[in-house]
C-alpha positions, -999 to +999 in steps of 0.1 A: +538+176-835+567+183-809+577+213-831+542+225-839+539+223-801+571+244-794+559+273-814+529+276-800+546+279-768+568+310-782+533+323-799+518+320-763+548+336-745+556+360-766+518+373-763+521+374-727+551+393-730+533+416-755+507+423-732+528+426-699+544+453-723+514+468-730+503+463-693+530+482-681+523+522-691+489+517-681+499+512-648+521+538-650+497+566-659+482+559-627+477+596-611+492+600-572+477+627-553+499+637-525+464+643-497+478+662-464+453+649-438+445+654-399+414+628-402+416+599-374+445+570-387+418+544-382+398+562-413+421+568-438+423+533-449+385+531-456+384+565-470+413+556-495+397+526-505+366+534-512+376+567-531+401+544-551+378+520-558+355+544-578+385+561-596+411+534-598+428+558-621+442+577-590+461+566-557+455+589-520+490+589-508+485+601-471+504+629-455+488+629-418+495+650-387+480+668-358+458+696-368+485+724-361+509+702-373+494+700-406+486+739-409+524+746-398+533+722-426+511+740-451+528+776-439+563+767-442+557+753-484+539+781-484+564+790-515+567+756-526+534+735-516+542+700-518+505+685-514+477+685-541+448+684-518+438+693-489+412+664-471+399+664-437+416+693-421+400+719-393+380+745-413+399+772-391+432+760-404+415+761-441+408+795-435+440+808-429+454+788-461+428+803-479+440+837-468+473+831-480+461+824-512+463+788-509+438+772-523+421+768-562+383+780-565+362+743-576+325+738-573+325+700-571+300+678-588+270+679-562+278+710-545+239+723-539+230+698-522+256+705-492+239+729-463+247+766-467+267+767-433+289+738-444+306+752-476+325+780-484+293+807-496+313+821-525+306+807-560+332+787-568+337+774-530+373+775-519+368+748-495+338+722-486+328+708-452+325+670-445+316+669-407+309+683-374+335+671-345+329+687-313+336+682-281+336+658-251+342+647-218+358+615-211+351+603-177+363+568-164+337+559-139+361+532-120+389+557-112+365+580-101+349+558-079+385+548-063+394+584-063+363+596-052+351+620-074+320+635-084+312+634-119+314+669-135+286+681-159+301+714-167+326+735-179+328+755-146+324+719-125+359+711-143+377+740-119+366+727-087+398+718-064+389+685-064+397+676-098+433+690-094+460+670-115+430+652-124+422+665-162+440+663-191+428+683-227+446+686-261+470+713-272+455+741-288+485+745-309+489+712-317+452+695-321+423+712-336+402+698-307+424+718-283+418+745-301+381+745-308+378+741-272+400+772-266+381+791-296+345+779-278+353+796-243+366+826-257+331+834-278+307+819-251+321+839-221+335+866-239+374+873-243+381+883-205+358+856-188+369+834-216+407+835-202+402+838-163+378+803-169+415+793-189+437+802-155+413+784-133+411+749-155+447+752-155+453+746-123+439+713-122+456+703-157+478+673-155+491+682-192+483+692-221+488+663-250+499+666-285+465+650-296+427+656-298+425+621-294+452+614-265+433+631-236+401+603-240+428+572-245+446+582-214+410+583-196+403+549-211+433+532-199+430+549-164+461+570-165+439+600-159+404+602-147+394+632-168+399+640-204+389+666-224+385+653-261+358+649-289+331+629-294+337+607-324+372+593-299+351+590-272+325+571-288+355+546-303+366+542-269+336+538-250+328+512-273+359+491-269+347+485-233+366+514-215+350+523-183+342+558-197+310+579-193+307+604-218+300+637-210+286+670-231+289+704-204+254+712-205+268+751-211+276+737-246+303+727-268+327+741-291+333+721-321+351+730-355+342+710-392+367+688-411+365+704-447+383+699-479+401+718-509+423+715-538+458+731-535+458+762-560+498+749-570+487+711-577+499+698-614+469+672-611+445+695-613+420+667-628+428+638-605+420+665-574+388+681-590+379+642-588+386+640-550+367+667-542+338+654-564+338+621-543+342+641-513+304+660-513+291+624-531+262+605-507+285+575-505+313+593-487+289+615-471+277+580-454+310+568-445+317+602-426+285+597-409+294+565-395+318+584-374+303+621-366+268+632-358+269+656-381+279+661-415+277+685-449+246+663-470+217+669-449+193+636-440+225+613-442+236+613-405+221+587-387+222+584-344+251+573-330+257+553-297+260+569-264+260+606-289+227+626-277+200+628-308+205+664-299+241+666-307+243+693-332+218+719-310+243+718-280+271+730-300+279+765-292+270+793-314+310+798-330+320+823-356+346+803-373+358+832-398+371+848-362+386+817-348+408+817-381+415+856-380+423+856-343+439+820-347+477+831-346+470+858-314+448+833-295+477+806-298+503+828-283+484+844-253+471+806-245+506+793-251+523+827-225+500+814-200+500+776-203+526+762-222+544+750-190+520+722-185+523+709-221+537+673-230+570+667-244+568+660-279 
């Protein structure tokens, strides 16, 4: 019995060891797509889970920085690209990859269902929105009151003296936010109008932050009454208990979309085409619309707290091919003029 017992111990041993074995270059084949990102930090993880969870085949690993960060990153591997996709990134930065020659044509699974204006219109797309972001005004109703300030419910009410040091607004270099902004002013009021309403918000910039997101936390906490930022942030905040009001300048708001594509160098060609699929499927399509007001699946976006119902009308009319053409030119007048207020990085 003792012996009988002892080899069926090695029998039962040996078969786990046979299967760990076996185990093993399964696990191995699992595919790692190297994703370079600019969505919120406080998204990725659900995004990565859910997508992994419905291809467990393949692991997100996250490459994530500031939208000019990002696009600056993307330039300089220009000869030697080093991600596999694309996720999440300013439509206006996609643009100018795609004119480099960037990014692989791919129609993902699902594609017609996605509104005209949010996907690339040639056949195979080159890129395929997500969402809307737009912006906001974050304005903390306690340091006001201390301070004494009226609360602003325009563009031009943001260049009043009173409000000097008062504001701070992203980067345009740095955050896609900042630039939106920037791009939004320059179409609405026309080029020259566009920068003299620049000058005159500049003198009552505090700084210009690295962040689209910065300007709203630094509202939040009090450090500034003012911040120029977007909505999704200032919804977050808000919602945390922050004192802030939320404000959308009733001359409208510029706003860019968080689109996706497949890196025309990738060696996972198959793992990416599967990203992108998930990417236009109803289930992330909901999970994007828990954050934004608007996104690419139309009658998937549901209200959102303290976001108007009429959200996506007040965005400005904005020709987002010329915000990508003129990106590089825009950037260095804004930057002659400016850059002296801008954070340290």
């Amino acid at each position: 019995m003792k012996t009988l017992l002892q080899n069926l111990l090695r029998t039962a041993a040996g078969a786990c060891l046979a299967s760990l074995v076996l185990t093993a270059p399964a696990m191995a084949q699992k595919t790692q797509l190297n994703v370079y990102t600019a969505i919120e930090i406080d998204q990725m993880k659900v995004y990565k889970e859910a997508f992994e969870k419905a291809n467990p085949d393949i692991e997100i690993v996250w490459s994530r920085d500031s939208t000019g960060v990002i696009t600056a990153k993307f330039l300089a591997e220009k000869s030697n690209p080093k991600a596999d996709v694309v996720l999440g990134l300013a439509v206006t930065s996609l643009l100018v990859l795609d004119q480099d020659g960037m990014l692989a044509p791919y129609a993902p699974k699902g594609i017609e269902a996605i509104s005209p204006q949010y996907k690339d219109a040639r056949n195979p797309p080159h890129w395929v929105g997500m969402d809307v972001w737009g912006a906001a005004v974050c304005f903390n109703t306690a340091e006001a009151q201390k301070q004494g300030l009226p609360r602003p419910e325009t563009w031009k009410d943001l260049t009043k003296p009173i409000y000097k040091g008062k504001i701070v607004m992203p980067h345009p270099a740095s955050s896609g936010t900042g630039y939106l902004d920037v791009a939004g002013w320059l179409q609405t009021l026309g080029e020259q109008d566009g920068w003299k309403y620049m000058d005159a918000l500049h003198e009552n910039i505090a700084e210009y932050q690295h962040s689209g997101s910065k300007p709203c936390s630094s509202a939040g906490s009090g450090e500034f009454p003012i911040g120029i930022s977007f909505e999704y942030r200032a919804n977050m905040i808000k919602a945390k208990g922050a004192p802030i009001d939320l404000i959308f300048p009733k001359e409208g708001l510029g706003w860019d979309m968080e689109a996706s594509g497949i890196v025309k160098t990738t060696q996972k060609m198959g793992a990416a085409k599967k990203l992108m699929d998930w990417v236009v499927s109803r289930p992330a399509m909901e999970l994007f619309a828990k954050n934004y007001a608007v996104v690419a699946l139309p009658d998937v976006a549901k209200p959102l707290p303290h976001i108007p119902a009429d959200y996506e009308k007040r965005l400005v009319k904005s020709d987002l091919a010329w915000a990508a053409k003129n990106r590089e030119r825009i950037l260095a007048e804004w930057s002659r003029r400016y850059e002296g207020k801008a954070a340290a990085k």
